[in-house]
N, C-alpha and C positions, 0 to 999 in steps of 0.2 A: 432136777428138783423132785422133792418126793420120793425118790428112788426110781424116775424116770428121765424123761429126756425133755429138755426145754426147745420147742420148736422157732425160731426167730425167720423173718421175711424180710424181701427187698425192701429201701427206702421207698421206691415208686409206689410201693400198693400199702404203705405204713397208712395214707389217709381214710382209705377204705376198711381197712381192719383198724382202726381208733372205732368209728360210727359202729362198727360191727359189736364192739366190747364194750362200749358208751350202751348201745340198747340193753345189752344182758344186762349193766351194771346198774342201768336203771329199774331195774325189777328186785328191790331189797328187800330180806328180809324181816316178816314182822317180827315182834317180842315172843310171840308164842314159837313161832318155827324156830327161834336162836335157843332159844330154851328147850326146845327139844332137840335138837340139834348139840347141843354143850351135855345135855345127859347122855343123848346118844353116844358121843363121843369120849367120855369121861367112864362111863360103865358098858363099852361094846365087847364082847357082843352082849345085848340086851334084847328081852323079850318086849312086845309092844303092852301086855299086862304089866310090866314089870316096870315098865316109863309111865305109863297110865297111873301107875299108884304112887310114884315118885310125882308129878305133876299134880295130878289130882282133877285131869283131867281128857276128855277123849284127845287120842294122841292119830288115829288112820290116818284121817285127810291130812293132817300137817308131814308124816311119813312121805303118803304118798307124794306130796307135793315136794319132798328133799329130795326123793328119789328123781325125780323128774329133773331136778336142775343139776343132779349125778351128785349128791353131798352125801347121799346115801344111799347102803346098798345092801342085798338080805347077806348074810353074815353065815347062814346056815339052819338049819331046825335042833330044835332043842331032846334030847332022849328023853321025854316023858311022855304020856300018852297025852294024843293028840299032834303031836310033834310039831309047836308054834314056830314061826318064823324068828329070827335073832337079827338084830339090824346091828348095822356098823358102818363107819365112816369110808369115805371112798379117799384115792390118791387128789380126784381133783376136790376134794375136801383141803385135806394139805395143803395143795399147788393154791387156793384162794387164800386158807388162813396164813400162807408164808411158812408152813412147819414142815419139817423133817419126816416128821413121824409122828404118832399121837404122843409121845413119852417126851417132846418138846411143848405139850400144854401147858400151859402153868398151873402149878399146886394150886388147891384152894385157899390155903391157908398165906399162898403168896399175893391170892387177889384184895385181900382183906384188906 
């Protein structure tokens, strides 16, 4: 999945790793992290100015907190002075949304 490997376990320990994926699942994302999250993903790699003006709003602590759950990861620094950080989507980005690749998102124009 993703262009990785999909790890599967014994039936005996299937009830322990439910409650284990139950707690992560229960920790959802709000409207702002989705929304920076869909930008990030949609124009990666992207600078955090460059999401901050698209949003129109302070975008760190929502980063940092994707970063933390692995949705997102720094992508590289950008050649201009100062040389910002560039964020972009991780594999386990993919392996949650069910996609291939980011080029499996759907269009804008097909969300409408």
């Amino acid at each position: 999945i993703a262009g990785g490997y999909h790890v599967l376990t014994r039936p005996q320990y299937a009830d322990i790793l439910s409650n284990l994926k139950k707690a992560k699942a229960d920790r959802k994302l709000s409207a702002a992290a989705l929304e920076t999250l869909a930008i990030i993903a949609y124009k990666q790699p992207i600078k955090r100015v460059d999401l901050e003006a698209i949003r129109g709003a302070q975008s760190g602590e929502l980063i940092r907190a994707l970063m933390e759950r692995n949705l997102v990861k720094i992508a590289g620094r950008d050649e201009v002075p100062g040389s910002p950080l560039m964020y972009g989507t991780t594999k386990d980005f993919l392996d949650t949304f069910g996609l291939k690749s980011v080029e499996d998102l759907p269009r804008p124009e097909q969300v409408k």
